[in-house]
C-alpha angles and dihedrals in degrees: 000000000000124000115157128188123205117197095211099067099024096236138120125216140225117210098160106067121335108032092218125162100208133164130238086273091038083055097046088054103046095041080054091043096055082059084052095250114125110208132216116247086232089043092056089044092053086047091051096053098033076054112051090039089269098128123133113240152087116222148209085275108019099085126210118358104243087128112058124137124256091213082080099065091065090044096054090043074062091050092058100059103087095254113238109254119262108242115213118215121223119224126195110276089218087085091078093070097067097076142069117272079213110123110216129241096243099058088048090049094051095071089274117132131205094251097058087051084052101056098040091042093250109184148145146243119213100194092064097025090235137129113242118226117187117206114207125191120278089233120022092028087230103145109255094177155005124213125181129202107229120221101185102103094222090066089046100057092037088060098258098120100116108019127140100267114244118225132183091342092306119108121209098208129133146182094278082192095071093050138071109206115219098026101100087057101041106020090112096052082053098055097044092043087046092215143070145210116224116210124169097224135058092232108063087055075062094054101053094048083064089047097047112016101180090031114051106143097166135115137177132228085204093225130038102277136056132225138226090249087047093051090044097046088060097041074056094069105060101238116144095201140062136161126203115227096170117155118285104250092186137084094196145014126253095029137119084254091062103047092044080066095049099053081050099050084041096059087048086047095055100055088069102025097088092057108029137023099275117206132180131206101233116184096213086148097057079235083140131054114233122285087017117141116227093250092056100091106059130267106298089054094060088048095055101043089045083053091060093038109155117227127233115218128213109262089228 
């Protein structure tokens, strides 16, 4: 594989396949694209900038604002354009057929029951060793996608480990951007309860619906930003509170590290602070390993970081 970069022009070249001159935010899509997700221009610019240390904010513990990034400022001039609505493809139910209504040790073994595959149709394909995990739209139910967990470990260290999984030359990918998952199947319990809890991967809404059967609340934005459709399908919903439980991206507290994730979890906070009470799950006390998820842990772990749950303020 060859991709070069040259600083003069700013580009970066491909010599292996496609032959392609793209930018940092051309290479952001098409790298996105090949994994069958299409990006918003917005979305790769927030990626980029969430990235490279470049997110708006100042935090609980970041102090006054005198050094905010400029690159903002274009990216909130994008913010203001109402954003095109994502459409979600359907794809034919019958597929599900195809795989193994076995549920997988190492879900098991990840604090997921067999109830909770159950109910979120958890199941595996033995011809590519992956679980299967079907997405259904936020709103109808109709299955929009379906993404599998890979267990060979060449795939795993290549970068394959979630992808859409690809059958008979059709692959059932979709825009996770325009999708919330989790919230067909709890989106009740959401609106009675009036509030959400917001995770990046599909299996930690598995996991608390192990936790908390009557009362899963969560949903996942399936990747580690959020987009203008996501943050308008909850406000939707009427609920007045969320709570942010994205992964922790830091090995210590008090580093550049941290605070690179706070500026990050900020800038998602804000876009619902002015209108709702805004939390976000904050790990002061290393009760979680780097990259976890706060689910991770077990029950009593989640408890007790929800518990200390930091509050973003409006930046009115």
């Amino acid at each position: 594989m060859k991709l070069y970069y040259y600083p003069n022009s700013y580009q970066f070249h491909c010599y292996t396949h496609c032959g392609s001159n793209l930018d940092i935010y051309g290479l952001v899509s098409k790298n996105y694209l090949l994994r069958g997700i299409d990006l918003h221009f917005s979305t790769i610019v927030e990626w980029v900038a969430n990235k490279t240390g470049k997110a708006f904010g100042f935090g609980f513990a970041l102090g006054n604002e005198t050094n905010l990034i400029d690159d903002w400022t274009y990216l909130n001039k994008l913010r203001k354009k109402e954003p095109q609505k994502i459409e979600l493809p359907v794809y034919n139910e019958k597929i599900l057929d195809v795989f193994s209504k076995v549920h997988h040790p190492a879900f098991l073994e990840d604090n997921i029951t067999h109830e909770a595959m159950d109910k979120f149709e958890i199941t595996y394909y033995n011809k590519a060793n992956r679980v299967v995990i079907p997405h259904r739209h936020y709103e109808t139910g109709e299955l929009v996608g379906i993404k599998g967990r890979a267990f060979n470990e060449w795939e795993i260290e290549a970068g394959y480990k979630y992808l859409p999984l690809t059958i008979q030359n059709t692959t059932y990918s979709h825009s996770t951007h325009g999708n919330l998952y989790g919230l067909w199947n709890n989106r009740e319990t959401i609106k009675r309860l009036k509030k959400a809890i917001v995770f990046e991967s599909e299996k930690s809404v598995l996991q608390v619906e192990s936790y908390f059967p009557n009362n899963n609340f969560s949903v996942a934005t399936s990747g580690s930003s959020m987009s203008q459709q996501q943050v308008q399908i909850l406000l939707n919903l009427g609920i007045e509170e969320i709570i942010f439980a994205f992964d922790k991206e830091f090995h210590e507290v008090d580093t550049p590290q941290e605070k690179t994730h706070m500026k990050k979890m900020l800038n998602l906070g804000r876009r619902f602070s002015n209108y709702i009470q805004t939390y976000v799950i904050w790990d002061k006390f290393d009760m979680l390993g780097y990259k976890n998820s706060p689910s991770d842990k077990g029950k009593d772990t989640l408890l007790s970081l929800m518990k200390a749950k930091e509050i973003i303020r409006s930046t009115e």
